[in-house]
N, C-alpha and C positions, 0 to 999 in steps of 0.2 A: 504494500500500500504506500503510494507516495507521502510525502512529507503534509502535503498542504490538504492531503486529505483528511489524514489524521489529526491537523488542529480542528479541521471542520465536524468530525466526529464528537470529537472530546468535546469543543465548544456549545455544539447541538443536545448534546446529553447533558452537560451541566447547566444551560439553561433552561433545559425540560424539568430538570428535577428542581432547580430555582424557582421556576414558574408553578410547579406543581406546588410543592410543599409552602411555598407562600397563598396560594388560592386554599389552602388545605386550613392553615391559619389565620384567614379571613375568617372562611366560613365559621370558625371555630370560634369569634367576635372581636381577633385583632385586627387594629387598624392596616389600614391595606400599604402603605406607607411603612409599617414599624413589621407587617409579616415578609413584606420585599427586603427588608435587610435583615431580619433573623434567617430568613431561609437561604441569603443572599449570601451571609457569612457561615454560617453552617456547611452551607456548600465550598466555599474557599476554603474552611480546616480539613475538611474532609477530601477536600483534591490534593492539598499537599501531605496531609496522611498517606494520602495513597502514592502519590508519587516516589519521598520517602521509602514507602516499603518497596515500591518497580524498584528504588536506585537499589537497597539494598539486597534484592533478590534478582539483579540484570534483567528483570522485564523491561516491556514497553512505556513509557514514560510520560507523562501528562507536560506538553507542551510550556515552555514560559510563556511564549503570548497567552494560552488559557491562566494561567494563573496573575499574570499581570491585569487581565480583561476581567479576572474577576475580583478582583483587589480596586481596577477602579470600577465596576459598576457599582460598587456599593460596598462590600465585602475586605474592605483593606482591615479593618480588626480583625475579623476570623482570619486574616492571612498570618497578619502580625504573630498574634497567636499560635497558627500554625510552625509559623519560621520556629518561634521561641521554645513551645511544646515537643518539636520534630527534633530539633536543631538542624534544620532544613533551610537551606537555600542562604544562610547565615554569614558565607566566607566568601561568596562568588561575588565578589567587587561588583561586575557588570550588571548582576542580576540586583542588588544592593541600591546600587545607582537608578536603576528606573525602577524603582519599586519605592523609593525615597519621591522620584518625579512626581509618581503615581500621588503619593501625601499631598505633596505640596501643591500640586492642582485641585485634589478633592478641599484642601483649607482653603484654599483662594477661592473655590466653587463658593462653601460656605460664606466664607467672608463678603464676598459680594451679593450674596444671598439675605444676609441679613443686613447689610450697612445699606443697600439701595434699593431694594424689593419690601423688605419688612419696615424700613423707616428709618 
């Protein structure tokens, strides 16, 4: 299987199961808002659990774009978490670097969120 199909896999499945288990906790009377990022980050600890374990046992491996893409959709704590939980992804300078970018756009998101939208 080529390279770029296998991010399209991985990405397509963790957003099924984001999507899924966030409608799952709606319906259940969370906000649709706060069940997009539980489910959202749930999903990012659980990709790099798994990743983690592919690294440790030479399987097939959960792309960085999938784990970058879901650190910023939403998901950058469950990631954090992950990295620190696994000790995953922790030394790789490169991956470090855009996963720190990934922070500091979602702050800037916020901060403009609140300073010119909210008042």
């Amino acid at each position: 299987m080529p390279r770029h199909n296998h991010i399209r896999y991985t990405l397509g499945l963790a957003a099924c199961v984001a999507v899924g288990s966030s409608l799952a906790l709606w319906r259940l009377g969370l906000d649709p808002v706060y069940a997009w990022l539980v489910s959202l980050n749930g999903m990012a600890l659980l990709l790099y659990g798994y990743d983690k374990r592919q690294a440790i046992i030479g399987g097939s491996r959960v792309p960085e774009l999938v784990l970058h893409a879901a650190a910023l959709c939403g998901g950058s704590p469950g990631a954090l978490l992950g990295q620190r939980l696994f000790r995953h992804k922790t030394r790789k300078r490169s991956f470090q670097v855009a996963f720190i970018a990934v922070l500091l756009l979602q702050a800037a998101a916020v901060y403009g969120y609140w300073r010119y939208l909210r008042g």
